[in-house]
N, C-alpha and C positions, 0 to 999 in steps of 0.2 A: 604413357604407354604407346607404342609403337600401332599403328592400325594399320593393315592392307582389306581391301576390297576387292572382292572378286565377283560380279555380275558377267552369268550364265548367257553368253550369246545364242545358244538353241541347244533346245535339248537332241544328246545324241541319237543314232539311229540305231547304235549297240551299246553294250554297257561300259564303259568309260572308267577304266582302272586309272583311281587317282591319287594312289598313297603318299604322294609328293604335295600332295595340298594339308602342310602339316607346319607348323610353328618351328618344329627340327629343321626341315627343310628348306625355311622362307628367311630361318635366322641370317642378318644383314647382306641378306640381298637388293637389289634395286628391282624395281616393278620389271624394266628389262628382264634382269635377270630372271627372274621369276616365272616370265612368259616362255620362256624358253626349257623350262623344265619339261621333263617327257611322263606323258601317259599313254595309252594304250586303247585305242578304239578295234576292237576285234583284235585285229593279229598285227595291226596299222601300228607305228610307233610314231607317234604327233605329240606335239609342244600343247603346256598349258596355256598358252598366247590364241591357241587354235578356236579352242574352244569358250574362253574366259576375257572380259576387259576386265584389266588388273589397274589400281592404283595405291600409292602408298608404298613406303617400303619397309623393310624387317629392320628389326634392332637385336637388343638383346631377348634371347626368347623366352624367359621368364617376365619379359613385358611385353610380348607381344599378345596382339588380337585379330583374329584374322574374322572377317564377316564377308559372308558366301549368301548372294541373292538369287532365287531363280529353281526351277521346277528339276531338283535333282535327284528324281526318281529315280532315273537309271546314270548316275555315279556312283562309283563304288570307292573303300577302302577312304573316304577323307582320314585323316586323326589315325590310321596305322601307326603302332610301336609309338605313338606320341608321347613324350615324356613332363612338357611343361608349358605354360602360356597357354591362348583360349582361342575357341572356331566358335562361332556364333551362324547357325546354318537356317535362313528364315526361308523356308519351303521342304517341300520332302526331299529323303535322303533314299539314300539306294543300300545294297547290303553292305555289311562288314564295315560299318560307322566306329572307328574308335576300339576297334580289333585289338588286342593285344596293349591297349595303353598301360603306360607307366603310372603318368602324371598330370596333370591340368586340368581344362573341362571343355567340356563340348557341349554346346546348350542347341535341339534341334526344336525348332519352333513349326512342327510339323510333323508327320507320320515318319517312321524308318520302315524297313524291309530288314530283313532277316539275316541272322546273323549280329545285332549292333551288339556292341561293347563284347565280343566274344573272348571268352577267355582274360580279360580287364584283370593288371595285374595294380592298378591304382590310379589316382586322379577320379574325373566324374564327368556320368554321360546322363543327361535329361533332354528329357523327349516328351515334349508336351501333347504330343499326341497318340495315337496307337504306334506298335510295334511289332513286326514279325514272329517268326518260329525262332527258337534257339538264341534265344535274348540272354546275354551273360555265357552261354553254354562251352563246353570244352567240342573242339575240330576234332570230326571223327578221326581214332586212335591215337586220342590222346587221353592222359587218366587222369589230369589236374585240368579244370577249367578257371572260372574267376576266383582269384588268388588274394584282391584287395578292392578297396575302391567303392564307390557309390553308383548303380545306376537306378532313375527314378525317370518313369514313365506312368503319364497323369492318365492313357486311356486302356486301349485293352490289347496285353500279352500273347502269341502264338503259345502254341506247342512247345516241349520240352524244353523251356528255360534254365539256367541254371545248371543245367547237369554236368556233374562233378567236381561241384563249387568244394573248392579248399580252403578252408581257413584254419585260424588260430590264436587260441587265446594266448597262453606263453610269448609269441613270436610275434603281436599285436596283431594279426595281420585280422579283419573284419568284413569279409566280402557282403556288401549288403545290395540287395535289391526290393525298390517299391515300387508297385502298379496297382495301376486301377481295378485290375480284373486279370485274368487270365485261363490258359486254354488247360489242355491236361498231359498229364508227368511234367508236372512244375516240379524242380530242383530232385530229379530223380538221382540216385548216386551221392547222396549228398555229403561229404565231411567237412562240415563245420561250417556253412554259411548260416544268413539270417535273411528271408524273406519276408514280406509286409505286404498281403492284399487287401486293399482297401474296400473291396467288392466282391463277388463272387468269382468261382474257381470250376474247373470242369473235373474231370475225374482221376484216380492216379497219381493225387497229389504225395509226394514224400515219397513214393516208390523206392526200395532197395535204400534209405536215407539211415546213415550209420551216427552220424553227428550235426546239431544244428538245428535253427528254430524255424518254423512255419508258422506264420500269423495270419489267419482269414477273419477279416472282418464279415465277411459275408458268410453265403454257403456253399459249398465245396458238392457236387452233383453225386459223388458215392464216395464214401471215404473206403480206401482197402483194409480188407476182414483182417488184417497181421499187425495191424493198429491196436493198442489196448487202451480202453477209456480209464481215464485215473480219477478223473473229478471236478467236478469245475474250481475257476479260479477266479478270484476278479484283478488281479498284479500279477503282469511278465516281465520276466525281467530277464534282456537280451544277453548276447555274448560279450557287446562291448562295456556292458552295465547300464545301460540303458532301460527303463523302465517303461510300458506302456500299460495303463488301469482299462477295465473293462469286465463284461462279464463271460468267459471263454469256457470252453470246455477244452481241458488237457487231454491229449494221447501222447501213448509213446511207441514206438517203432522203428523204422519196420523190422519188426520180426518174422519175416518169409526166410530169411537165411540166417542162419545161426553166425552172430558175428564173434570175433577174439573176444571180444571182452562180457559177451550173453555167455548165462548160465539155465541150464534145464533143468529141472527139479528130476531124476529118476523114477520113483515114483511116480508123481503125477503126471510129468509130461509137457508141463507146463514151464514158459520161459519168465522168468524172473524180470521185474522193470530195474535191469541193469543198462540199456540201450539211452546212448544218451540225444537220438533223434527228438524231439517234440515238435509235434502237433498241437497249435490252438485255432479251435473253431468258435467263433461268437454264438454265443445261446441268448 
């Protein structure tokens, strides 16, 4: 496997757009080469040479590895549109980590900021430590966000993750995300993803969520009234058929807006558990 190294000579003074530090990018280049790629310090248009001692050089990019040392809180965009091969990032990351990827994996050995893996249309981002607002989420106006892929982050989640995660079973596609914990409107919007908290959750969880599973192993700070309890369970059994055993309480929802496929009873008023959202809370 091809390795390049890239050690952070000082952290910038603004945030440092660097969607060219990417396996796509780096594919058989020489370290030269390499150094000479452009990022963006404010409005400044400077070489990755600037900022980075580079050694190593690219191959083919389904063997490549790229490993980034150094406190890169404020770089942005590593692993953009990445389709294949691996970024190994041991310190923090800055936003939009792995935005939009295809394919491969990004392992951050440290905190991100907001935005990481947005919109991930496949491959894998882990993040061993906390993470931002908008983790997974769809770029305001857009109506699809993560489309496939794995993102697993071991501490604790921002705000509105997930929202408008699309997936599918016919079409395989499984957008999944696991964390430790998280903030609230986790996977608001949701059609057809699969979330896994291993901790507690803040409020607002499933918000507007048409299709798709939610798994708290902890507790969830107010679950919303358009939630309907079904009963508990001790076996869930995910979208991709994955199974996880426990002892949970089912909901299903959200029913706040009458979707295509919910039916109301006339009479009574009441919506039928035709919503194929779920909710599981650990009892």
């Amino acid at each position: 496997m091809a390795e390049i190294k890239l050690k952070l000579k000082t952290k910038p003074e603004f945030p440092l757009e660097a969607e060219n530090i990417s396996p796509d990018k780096f594919a058989g280049k020489s370290a030269a080469d390499i150094k000479k790629l452009v990022v963006y310090h404010g409005n400044e248009e400077k070489s990755l040479g600037d900022y980075f001692d580079v050694s190593g050089a690219g191959g083919e990019i389904n063997e490549m590895k790229i490993i980034i040392e150094g406190d890169l809180s404020n770089v942005k965009r590593i692993g953009e549109k990445m389709t294949s091969g691996e970024i190994v990032i041991n310190g923090n990351i800055g936003m939009h980590v792995g935005n939009t990827m295809t394919g491969g994996k990004i392992l951050v050995n440290g905190n991100a900021d907001d935005w990481a893996g947005a919109m991930l249309k496949g491959g894998e981002l882990e993040i061993t430590g906390d993470a931002g607002h908008y983790v997974g989420a769809a770029y305001r106006g857009f109506w699809k966000g993560m489309q496939n892929g794995v993102i697993k982050v071991h501490g604790k989640i921002g705000n509105e993750a997930l929202t408008w995660v699309n997936g599918s079973k016919p079409a395989k596609r499984f957008p999944t995300l696991i964390c430790g914990s998280a903030g609230s409107f986790l996977g608001i919007h949701g059609h057809g993803g699969t979330i896994i908290v291993e901790g507690d959750c803040d409020r607002c969880i499933g918000a507007d969520q048409v299709r798709g599973t939610i798994v708290v192993k902890g507790k969830i700070s107010r679950i919303l009234p358009s939630y309907k309890k079904l009963g508990e369970i001790k076996e869930i059994e995910l979208m991709s058929g994955e199974k996880i055993q426990g002892k949970f309480m089912e909901y299903s929802g959200d029913h706040s807006v009458e979707k295509n496929h919910s039916k109301i009873d006339k009479k009574t008023g009441e919506i039928s558990n035709s919503s194929n959202g779920r909710l599981f809370v650990a009892v």
